[in-house]
C-alpha positions as CSV (number, residue, x, y, z in Angstrom):
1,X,-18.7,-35.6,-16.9
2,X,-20.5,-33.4,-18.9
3,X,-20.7,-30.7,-16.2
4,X,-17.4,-30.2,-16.4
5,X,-17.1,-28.1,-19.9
6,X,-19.9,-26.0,-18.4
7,X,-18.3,-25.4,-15.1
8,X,-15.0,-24.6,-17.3
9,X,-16.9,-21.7,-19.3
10,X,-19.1,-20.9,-16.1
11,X,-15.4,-19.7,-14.4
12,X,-13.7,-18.3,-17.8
13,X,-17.2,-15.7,-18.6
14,X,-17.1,-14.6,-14.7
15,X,-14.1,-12.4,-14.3
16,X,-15.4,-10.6,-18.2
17,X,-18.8,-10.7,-16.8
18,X,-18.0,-8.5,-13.4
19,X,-15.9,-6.2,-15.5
20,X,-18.6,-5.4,-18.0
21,X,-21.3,-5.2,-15.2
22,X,-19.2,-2.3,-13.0
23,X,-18.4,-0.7,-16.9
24,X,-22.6,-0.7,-16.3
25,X,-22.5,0.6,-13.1
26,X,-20.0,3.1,-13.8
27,X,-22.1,4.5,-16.7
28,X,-25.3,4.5,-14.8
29,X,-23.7,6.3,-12.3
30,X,-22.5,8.8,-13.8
31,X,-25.7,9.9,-15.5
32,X,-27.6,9.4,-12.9
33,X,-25.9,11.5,-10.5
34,X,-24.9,14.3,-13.6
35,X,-21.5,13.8,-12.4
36,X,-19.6,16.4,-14.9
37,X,-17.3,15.0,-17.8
38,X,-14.7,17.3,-16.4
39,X,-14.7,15.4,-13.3
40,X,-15.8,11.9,-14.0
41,X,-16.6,10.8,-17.5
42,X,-18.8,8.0,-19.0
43,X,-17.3,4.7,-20.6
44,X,-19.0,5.3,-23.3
45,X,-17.2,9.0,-23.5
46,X,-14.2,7.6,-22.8
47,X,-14.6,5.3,-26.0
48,X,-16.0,8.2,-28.1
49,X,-12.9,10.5,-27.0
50,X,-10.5,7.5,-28.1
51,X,-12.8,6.7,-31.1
52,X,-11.4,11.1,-31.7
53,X,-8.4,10.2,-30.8
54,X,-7.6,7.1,-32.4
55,X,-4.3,8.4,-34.6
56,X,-3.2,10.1,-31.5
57,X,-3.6,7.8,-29.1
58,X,-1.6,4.8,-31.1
59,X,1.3,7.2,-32.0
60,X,1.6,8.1,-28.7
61,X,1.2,4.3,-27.4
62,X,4.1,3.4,-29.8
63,X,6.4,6.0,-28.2
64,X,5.6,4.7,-24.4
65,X,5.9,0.7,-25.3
66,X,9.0,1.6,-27.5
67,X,10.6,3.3,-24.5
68,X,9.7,0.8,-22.4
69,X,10.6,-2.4,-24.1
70,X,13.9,-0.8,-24.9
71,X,14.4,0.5,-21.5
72,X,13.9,-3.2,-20.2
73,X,15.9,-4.7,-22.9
74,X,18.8,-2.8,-21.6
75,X,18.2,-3.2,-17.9
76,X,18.4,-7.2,-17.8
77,X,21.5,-7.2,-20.5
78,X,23.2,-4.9,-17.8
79,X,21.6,-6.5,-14.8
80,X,22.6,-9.9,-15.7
81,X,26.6,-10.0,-15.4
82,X,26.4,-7.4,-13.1
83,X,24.3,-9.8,-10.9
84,X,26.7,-12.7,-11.3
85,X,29.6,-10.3,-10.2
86,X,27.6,-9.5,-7.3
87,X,26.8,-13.2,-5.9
88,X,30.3,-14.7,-6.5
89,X,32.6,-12.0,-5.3
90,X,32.0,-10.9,-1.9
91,X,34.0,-7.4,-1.8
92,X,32.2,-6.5,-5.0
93,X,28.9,-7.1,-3.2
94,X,29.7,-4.8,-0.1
95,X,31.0,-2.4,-2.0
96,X,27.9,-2.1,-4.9
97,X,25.0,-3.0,-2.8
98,X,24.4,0.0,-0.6
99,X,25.3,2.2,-3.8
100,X,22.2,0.2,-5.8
101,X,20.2,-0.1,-2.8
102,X,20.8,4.1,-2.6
103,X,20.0,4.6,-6.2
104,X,16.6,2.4,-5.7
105,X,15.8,4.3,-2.6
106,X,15.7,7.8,-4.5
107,X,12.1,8.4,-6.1
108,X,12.5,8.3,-9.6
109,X,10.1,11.6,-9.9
110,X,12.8,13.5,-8.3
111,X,15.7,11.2,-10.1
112,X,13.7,12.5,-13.7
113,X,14.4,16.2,-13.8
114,X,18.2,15.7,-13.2
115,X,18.2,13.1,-15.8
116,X,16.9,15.3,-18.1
117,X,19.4,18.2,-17.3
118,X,22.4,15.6,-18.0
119,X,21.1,14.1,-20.9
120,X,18.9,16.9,-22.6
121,X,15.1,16.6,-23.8
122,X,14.9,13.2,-26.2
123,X,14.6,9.5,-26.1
124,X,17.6,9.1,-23.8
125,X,17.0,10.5,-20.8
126,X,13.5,8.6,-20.6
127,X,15.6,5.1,-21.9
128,X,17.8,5.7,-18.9
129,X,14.5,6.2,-16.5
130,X,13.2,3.3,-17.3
131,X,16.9,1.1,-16.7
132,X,17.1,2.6,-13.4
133,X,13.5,1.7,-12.9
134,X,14.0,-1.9,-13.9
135,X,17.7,-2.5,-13.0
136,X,17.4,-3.6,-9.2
137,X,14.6,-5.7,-9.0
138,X,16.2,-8.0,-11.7
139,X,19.7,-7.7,-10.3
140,X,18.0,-8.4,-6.4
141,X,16.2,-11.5,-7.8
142,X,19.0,-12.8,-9.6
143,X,21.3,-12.7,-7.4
144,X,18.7,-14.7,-4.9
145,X,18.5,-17.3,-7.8
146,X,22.2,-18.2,-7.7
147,X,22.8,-18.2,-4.3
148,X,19.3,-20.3,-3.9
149,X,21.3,-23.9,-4.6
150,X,20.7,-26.7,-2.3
151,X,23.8,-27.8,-0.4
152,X,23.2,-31.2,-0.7
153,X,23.6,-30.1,-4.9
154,X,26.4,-28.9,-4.8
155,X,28.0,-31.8,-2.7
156,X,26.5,-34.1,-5.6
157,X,28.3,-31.9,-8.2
158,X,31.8,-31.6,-6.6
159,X,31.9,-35.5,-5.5
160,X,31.0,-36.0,-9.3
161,X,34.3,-33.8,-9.8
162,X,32.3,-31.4,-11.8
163,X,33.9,-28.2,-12.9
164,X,32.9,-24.7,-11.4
165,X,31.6,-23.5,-15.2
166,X,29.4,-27.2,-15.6
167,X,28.1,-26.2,-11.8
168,X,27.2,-23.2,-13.0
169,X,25.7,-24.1,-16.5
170,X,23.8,-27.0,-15.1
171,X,23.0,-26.0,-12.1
172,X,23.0,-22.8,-10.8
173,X,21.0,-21.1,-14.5
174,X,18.4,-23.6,-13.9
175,X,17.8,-22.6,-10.6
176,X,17.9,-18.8,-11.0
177,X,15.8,-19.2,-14.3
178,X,12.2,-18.9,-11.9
179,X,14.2,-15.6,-10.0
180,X,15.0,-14.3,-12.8
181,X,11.4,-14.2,-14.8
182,X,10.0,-12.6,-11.4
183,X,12.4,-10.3,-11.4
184,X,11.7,-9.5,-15.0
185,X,7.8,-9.6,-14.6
186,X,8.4,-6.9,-11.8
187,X,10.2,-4.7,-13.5
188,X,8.4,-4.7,-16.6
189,X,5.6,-3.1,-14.9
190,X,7.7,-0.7,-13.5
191,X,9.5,-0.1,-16.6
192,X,5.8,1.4,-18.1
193,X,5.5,3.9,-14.8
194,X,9.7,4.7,-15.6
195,X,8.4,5.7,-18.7
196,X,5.0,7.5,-17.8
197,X,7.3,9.9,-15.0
198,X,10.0,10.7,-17.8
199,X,6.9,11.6,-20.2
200,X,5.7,13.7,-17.0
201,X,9.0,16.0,-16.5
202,X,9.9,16.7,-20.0
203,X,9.0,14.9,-23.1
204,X,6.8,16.2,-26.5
205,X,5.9,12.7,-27.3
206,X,4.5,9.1,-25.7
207,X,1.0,8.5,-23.6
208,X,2.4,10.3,-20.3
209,X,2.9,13.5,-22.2
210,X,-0.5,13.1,-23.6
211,X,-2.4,12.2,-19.8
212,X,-0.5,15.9,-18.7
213,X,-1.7,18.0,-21.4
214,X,-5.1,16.2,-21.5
215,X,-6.1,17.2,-18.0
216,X,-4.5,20.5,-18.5
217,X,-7.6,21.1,-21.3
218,X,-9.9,19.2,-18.9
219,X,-10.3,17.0,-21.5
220,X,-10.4,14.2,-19.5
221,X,-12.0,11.4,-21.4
222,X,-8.7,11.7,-23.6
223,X,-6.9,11.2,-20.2
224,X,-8.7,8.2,-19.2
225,X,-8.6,6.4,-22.4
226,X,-4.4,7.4,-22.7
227,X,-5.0,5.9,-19.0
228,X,-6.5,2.7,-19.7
229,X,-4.2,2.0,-23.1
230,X,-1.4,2.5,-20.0
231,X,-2.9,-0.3,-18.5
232,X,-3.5,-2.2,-20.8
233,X,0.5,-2.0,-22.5
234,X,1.4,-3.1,-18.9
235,X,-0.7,-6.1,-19.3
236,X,0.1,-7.3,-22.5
237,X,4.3,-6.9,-21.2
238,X,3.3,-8.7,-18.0
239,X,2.0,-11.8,-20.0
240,X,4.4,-11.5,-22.6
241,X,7.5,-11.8,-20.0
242,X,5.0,-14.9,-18.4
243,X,4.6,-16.6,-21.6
244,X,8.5,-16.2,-22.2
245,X,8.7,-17.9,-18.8
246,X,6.4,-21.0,-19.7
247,X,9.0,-21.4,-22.7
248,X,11.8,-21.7,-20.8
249,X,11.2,-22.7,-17.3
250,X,9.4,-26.1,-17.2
251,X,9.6,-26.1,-13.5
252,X,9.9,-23.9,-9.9
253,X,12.1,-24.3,-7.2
């Protein structure tokens, strides 16, 4: 019995210790070979060039997640009755899937600079990025979720006379509800690169902007840590979104 505990921290201090031993061998590396900074900086420059760049590096982290939260707010509320449309009326499907599926086929990179020339240079244009980014996997998993009901449910609920808005209340939410969250942990990571390419094109502001003019200067420890904040904002939405999930959904289908 009292192995257990041990066995438990043994397995939590792994993944933290692997991470910090390549962080090692990254380092070692890198002065042992005289890599330049240009090419291939140090952890521990990377640290001191965010350490520089602290002020910066937070401003421009609030622009990217409050672009992307936004953005992803505003995908699901659209994605949501548009989905519903979708998986309950049949002509509505055939005539708004290839049109979605066309618009998700497009790379986004190529999508951005149009977006930009509609909208102008500002918060909207990378807002809209990041919907288009997150609209379809949501609507795609949603609309898997309500058509994912067991026959032999449905049966149940009509013999029990239920009505078509108690099928759908009670059974057809609870079902979508695990679609829905992976849906929504999908596109939240894609909402971060939405924002990241809009940043890219044309944009004075946020963590992308900062990666492109960082390189530019070869200043790329500044790039790398802007990189790994990136990450990290991804992440923390990732778990969020799960944790959201764990709330709500007390099972899976």
């Amino acid at each position: 019995m009292a192995a257990a505990p041990f066995k438990s921290v043994i397995a939590r201090a792994t993944t933290p210790l692997i991470y910090g031993l390549l962080l090692i061998l990254w380092e070692a590396c890198v002065r042992v070979f005289k890599i330049p900074g240009w090419m291939l900086p140090a952890p521990s420059a990377i640290i001191a060039a965010a350490e520089d760049w602290a002020p910066e590096l937070l401003h421009h982290s609030l622009v990217t997640l409050s672009e992307t939260v936004f953005g992803f707010l505003v995908a699901l509320a659209l994605s949501l009755p548009l989905a519903i449309l979708v998986a309950f009326t049949v002509t509505l499907r055939r005539l708004l899937y290839p049109i979605l599926l066309g618009l998700q086929s497009v790379p986004k990179v190529a999508l951005a600079p149009l977006v930009i020339l509609w909208l102008g240079i500002g918060v909207l244009p990378k807002i809209v990025i990041v919907i288009l980014v997150c609209f379809f996997p949501i609507l795609v998993n949603v609309v898997a979720g309500l058509e994912a009901v067991p026959r032999a449910m449905l049966d149940l609920m009509h013999s029990l006379k239920a009505s078509q808005p108690a099928i759908f209340r009670r059974l057809r939410i609870p079902i979508a509800l695990p679609h829905l969250f992976t849906g929504c942990k999908i596109a939240i990571t894609f909402a971060v690169i939405g924002a990241v390419i809009s940043e890219f094109v044309a944009a004075q502001d946020g963590l992308g902007y900062l990666i492109m003019i960082s390189t530019a200067q070869s200043q790329t420890p500044l790039a790398f840590a802007a990189i790994i904040l990136l990450t990290l904002i991804s992440i923390v939405l990732f778990y969020a979104v799960e944790l959201v999930e764990k709330r709500f959904v007390t099972w899976t289908p």
